[in-house]
mmCIF file of the C-alpha atoms, coordinates in Angstrom:
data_MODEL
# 
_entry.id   MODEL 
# 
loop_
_atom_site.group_PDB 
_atom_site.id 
_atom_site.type_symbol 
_atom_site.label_atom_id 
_atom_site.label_alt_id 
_atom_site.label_comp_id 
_atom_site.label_asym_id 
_atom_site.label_entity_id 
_atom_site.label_seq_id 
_atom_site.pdbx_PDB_ins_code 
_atom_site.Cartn_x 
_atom_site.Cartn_y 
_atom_site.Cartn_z 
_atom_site.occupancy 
_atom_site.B_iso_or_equiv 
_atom_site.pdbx_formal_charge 
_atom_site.auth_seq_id 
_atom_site.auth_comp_id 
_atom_site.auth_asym_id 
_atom_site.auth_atom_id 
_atom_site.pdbx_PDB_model_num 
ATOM 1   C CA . UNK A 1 1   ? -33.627 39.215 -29.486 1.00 0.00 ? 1   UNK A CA 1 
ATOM 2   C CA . UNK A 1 2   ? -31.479 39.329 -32.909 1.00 0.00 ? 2   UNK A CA 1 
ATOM 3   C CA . UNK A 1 3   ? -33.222 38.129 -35.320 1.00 0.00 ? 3   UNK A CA 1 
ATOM 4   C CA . UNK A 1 4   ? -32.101 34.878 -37.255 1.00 0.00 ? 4   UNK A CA 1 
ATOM 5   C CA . UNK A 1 5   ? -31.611 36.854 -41.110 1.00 0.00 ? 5   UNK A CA 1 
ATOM 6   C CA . UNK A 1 6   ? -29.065 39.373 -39.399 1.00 0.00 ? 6   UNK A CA 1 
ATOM 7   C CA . UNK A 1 7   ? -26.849 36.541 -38.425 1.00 0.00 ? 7   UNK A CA 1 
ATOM 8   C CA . UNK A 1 8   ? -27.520 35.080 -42.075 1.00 0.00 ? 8   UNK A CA 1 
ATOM 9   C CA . UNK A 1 9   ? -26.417 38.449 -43.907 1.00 0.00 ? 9   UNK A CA 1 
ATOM 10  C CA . UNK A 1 10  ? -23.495 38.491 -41.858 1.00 0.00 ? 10  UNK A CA 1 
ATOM 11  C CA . UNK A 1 11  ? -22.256 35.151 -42.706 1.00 0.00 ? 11  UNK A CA 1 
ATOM 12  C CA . UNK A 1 12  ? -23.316 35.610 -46.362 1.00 0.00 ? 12  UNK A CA 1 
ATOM 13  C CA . UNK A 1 13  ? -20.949 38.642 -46.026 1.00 0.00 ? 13  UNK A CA 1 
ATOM 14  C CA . UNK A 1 14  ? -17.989 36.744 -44.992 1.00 0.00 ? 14  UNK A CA 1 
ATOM 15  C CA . UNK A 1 15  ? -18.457 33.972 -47.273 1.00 0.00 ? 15  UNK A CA 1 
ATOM 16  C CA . UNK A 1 16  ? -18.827 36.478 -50.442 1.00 0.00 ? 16  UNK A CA 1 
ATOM 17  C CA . UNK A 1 17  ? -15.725 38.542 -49.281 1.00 0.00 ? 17  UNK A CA 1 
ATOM 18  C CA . UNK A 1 18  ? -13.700 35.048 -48.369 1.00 0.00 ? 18  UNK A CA 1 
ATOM 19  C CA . UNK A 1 19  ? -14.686 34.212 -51.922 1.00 0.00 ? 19  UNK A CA 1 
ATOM 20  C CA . UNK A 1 20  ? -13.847 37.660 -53.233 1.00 0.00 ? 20  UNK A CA 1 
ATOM 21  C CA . UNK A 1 21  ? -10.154 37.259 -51.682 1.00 0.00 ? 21  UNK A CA 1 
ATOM 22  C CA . UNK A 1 22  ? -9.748  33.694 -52.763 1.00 0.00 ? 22  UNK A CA 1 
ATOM 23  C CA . UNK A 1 23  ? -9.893  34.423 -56.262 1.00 0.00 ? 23  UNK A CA 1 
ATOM 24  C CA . UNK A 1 24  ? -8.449  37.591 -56.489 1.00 0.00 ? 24  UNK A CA 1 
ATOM 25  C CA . UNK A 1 25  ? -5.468  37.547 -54.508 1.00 0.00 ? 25  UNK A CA 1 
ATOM 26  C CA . UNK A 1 26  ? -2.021  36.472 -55.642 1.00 0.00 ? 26  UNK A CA 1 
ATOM 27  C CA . UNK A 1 27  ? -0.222  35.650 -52.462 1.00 0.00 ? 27  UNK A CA 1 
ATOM 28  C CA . UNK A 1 28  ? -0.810  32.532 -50.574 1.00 0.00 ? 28  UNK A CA 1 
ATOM 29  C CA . UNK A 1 29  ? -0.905  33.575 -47.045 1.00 0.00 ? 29  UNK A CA 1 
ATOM 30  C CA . UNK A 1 30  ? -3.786  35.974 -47.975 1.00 0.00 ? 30  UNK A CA 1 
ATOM 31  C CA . UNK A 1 31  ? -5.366  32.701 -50.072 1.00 0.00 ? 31  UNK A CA 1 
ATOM 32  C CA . UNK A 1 32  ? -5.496  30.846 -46.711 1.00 0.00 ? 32  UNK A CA 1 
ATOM 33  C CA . UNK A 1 33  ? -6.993  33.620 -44.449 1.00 0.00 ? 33  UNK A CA 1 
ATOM 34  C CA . UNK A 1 34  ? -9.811  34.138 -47.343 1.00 0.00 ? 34  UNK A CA 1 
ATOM 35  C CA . UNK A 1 35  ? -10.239 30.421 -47.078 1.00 0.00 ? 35  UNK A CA 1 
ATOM 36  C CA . UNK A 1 36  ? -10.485 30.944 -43.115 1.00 0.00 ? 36  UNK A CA 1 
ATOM 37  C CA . UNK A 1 37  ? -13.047 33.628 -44.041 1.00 0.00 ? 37  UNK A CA 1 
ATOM 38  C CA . UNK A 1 38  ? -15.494 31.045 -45.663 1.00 0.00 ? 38  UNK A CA 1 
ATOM 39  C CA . UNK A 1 39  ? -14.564 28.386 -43.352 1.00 0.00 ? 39  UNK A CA 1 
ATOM 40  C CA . UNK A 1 40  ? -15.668 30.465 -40.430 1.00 0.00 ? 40  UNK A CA 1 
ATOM 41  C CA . UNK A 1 41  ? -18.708 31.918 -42.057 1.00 0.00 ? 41  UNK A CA 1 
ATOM 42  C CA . UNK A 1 42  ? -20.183 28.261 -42.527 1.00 0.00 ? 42  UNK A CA 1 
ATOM 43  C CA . UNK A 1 43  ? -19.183 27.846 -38.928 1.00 0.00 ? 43  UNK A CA 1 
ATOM 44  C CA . UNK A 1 44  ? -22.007 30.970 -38.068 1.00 0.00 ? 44  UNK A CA 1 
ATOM 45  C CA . UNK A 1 45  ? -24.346 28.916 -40.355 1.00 0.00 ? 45  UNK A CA 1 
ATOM 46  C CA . UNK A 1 46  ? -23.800 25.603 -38.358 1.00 0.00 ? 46  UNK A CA 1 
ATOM 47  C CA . UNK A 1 47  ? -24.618 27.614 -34.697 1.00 0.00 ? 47  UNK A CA 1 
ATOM 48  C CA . UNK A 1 48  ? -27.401 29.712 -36.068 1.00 0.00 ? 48  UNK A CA 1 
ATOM 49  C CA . UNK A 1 49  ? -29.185 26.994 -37.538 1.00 0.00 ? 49  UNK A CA 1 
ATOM 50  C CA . UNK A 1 50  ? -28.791 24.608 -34.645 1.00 0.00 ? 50  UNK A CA 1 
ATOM 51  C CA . UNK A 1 51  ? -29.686 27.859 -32.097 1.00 0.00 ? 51  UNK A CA 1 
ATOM 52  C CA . UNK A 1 52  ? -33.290 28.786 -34.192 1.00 0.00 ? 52  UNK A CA 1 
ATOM 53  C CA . UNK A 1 53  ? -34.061 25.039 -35.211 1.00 0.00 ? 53  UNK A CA 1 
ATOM 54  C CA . UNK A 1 54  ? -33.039 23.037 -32.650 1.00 0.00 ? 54  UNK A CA 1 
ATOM 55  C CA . UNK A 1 55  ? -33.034 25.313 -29.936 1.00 0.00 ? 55  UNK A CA 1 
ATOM 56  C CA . UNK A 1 56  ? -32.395 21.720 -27.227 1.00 0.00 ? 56  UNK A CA 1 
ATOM 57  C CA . UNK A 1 57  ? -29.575 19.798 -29.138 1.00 0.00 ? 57  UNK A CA 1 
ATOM 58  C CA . UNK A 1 58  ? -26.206 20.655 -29.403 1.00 0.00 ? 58  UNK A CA 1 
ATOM 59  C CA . UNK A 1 59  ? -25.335 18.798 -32.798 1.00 0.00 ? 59  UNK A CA 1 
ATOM 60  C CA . UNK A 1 60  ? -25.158 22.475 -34.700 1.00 0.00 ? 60  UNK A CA 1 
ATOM 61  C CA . UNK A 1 61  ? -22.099 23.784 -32.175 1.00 0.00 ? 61  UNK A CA 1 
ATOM 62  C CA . UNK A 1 62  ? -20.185 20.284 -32.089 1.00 0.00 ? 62  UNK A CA 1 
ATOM 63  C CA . UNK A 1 63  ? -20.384 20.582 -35.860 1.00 0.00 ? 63  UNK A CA 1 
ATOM 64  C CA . UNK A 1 64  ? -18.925 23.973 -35.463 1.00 0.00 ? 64  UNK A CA 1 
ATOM 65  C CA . UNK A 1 65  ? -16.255 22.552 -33.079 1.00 0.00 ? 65  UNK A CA 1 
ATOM 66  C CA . UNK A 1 66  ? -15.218 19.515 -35.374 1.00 0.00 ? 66  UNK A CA 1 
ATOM 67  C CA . UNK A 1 67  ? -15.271 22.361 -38.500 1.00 0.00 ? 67  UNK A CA 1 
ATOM 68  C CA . UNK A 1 68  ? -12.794 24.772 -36.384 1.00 0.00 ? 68  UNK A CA 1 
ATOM 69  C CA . UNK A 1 69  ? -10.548 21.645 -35.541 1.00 0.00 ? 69  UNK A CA 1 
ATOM 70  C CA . UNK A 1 70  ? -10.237 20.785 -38.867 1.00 0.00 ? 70  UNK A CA 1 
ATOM 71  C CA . UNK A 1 71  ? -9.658  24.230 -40.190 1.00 0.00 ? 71  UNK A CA 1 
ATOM 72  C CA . UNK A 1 72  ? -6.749  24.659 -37.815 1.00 0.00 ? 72  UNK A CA 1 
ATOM 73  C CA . UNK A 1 73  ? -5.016  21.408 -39.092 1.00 0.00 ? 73  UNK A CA 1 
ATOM 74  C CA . UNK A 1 74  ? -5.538  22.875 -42.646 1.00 0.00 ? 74  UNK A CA 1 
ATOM 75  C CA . UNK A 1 75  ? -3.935  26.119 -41.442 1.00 0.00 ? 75  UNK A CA 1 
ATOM 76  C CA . UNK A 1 76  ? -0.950  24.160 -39.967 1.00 0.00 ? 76  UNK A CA 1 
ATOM 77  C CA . UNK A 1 77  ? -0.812  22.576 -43.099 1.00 0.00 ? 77  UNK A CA 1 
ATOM 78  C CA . UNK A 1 78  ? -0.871  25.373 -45.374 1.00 0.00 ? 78  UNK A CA 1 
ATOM 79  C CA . UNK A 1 79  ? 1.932   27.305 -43.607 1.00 0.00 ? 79  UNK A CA 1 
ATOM 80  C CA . UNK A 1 80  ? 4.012   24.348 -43.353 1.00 0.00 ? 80  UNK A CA 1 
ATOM 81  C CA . UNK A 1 81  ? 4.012   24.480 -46.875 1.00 0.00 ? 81  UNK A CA 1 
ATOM 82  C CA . UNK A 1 82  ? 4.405   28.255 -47.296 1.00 0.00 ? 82  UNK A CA 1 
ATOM 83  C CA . UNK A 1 83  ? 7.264   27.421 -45.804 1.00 0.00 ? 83  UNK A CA 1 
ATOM 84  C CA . UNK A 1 84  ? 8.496   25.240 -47.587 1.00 0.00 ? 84  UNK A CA 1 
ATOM 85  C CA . UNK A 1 85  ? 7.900   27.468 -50.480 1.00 0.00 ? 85  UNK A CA 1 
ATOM 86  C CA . UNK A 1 86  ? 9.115   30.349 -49.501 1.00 0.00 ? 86  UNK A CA 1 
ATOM 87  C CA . UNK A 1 87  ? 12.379  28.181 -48.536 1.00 0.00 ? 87  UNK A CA 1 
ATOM 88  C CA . UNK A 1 88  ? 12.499  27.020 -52.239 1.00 0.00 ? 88  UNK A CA 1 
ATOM 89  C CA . UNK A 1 89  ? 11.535  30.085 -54.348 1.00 0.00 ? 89  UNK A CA 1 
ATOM 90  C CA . UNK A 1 90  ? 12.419  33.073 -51.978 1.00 0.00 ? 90  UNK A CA 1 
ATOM 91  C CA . UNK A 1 91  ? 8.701   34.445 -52.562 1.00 0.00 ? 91  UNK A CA 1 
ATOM 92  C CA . UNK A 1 92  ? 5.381   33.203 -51.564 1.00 0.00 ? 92  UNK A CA 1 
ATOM 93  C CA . UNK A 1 93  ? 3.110   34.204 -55.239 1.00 0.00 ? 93  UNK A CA 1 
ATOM 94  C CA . UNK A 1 94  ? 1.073   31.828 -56.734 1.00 0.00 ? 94  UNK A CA 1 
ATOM 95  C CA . UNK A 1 95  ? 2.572   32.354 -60.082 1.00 0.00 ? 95  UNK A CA 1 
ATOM 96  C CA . UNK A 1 96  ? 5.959   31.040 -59.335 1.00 0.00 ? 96  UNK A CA 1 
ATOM 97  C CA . UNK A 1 97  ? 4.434   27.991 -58.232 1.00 0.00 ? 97  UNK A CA 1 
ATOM 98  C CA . UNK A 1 98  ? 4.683   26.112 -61.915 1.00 0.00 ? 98  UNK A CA 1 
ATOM 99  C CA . UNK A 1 99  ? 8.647   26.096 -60.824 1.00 0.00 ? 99  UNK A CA 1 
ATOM 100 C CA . UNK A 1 100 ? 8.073   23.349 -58.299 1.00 0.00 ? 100 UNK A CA 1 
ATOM 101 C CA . UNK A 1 101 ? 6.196   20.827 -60.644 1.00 0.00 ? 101 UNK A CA 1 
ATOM 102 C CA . UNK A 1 102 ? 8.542   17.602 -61.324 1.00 0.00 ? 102 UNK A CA 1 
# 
């Protein structure tokens, strides 16, 4: 049986390296998959606690599903926007992105 801390560490190490990427990265497309990181390592957190806790209800995993639904909207999203960025600017950096205010 694995033990409910290892799962813990392990999302504690995604969400510290989705943070690390977040704010040190300078391209958007590599923004969005550290923001995937985080978003997936509080989906570990929602099964885990609903697996140790509440070992007969499901509500942990369908909070998991409705988090992975929305984070693939908010992917759509994002690269529908990349796109229309790169279409715009001919790069996808963060710091040309003041050229697109008003």
């Amino acid at each position: 049986m694995v033990y409910m801390e290892y799962y813990l560490i392990l999302s504690a190490i995604m969400f510290f390296a989705g943070m690390y990427g977040f704010f040190t990265r300078r391209n958007t497309l590599a923004i969005l998959i550290s923001v995937e990181l985080i978003l997936n390592a509080t989906d570990i957190n929602f099964a885990v606690f609903n697996r140790y806790l509440f070992p007969g209800g499901m509500e942990g995993y369908f909070f998991a599903l409705f988090s992975i639904a929305i984070s693939a909207a908010e992917t759509a999203v994002a690269i529908a926007i990349m796109i229309n960025i790169y279409r715009n600017l001919k790069n996808i950096q963060v710091k040309n992105l003041n050229e697109m205010k008003w």
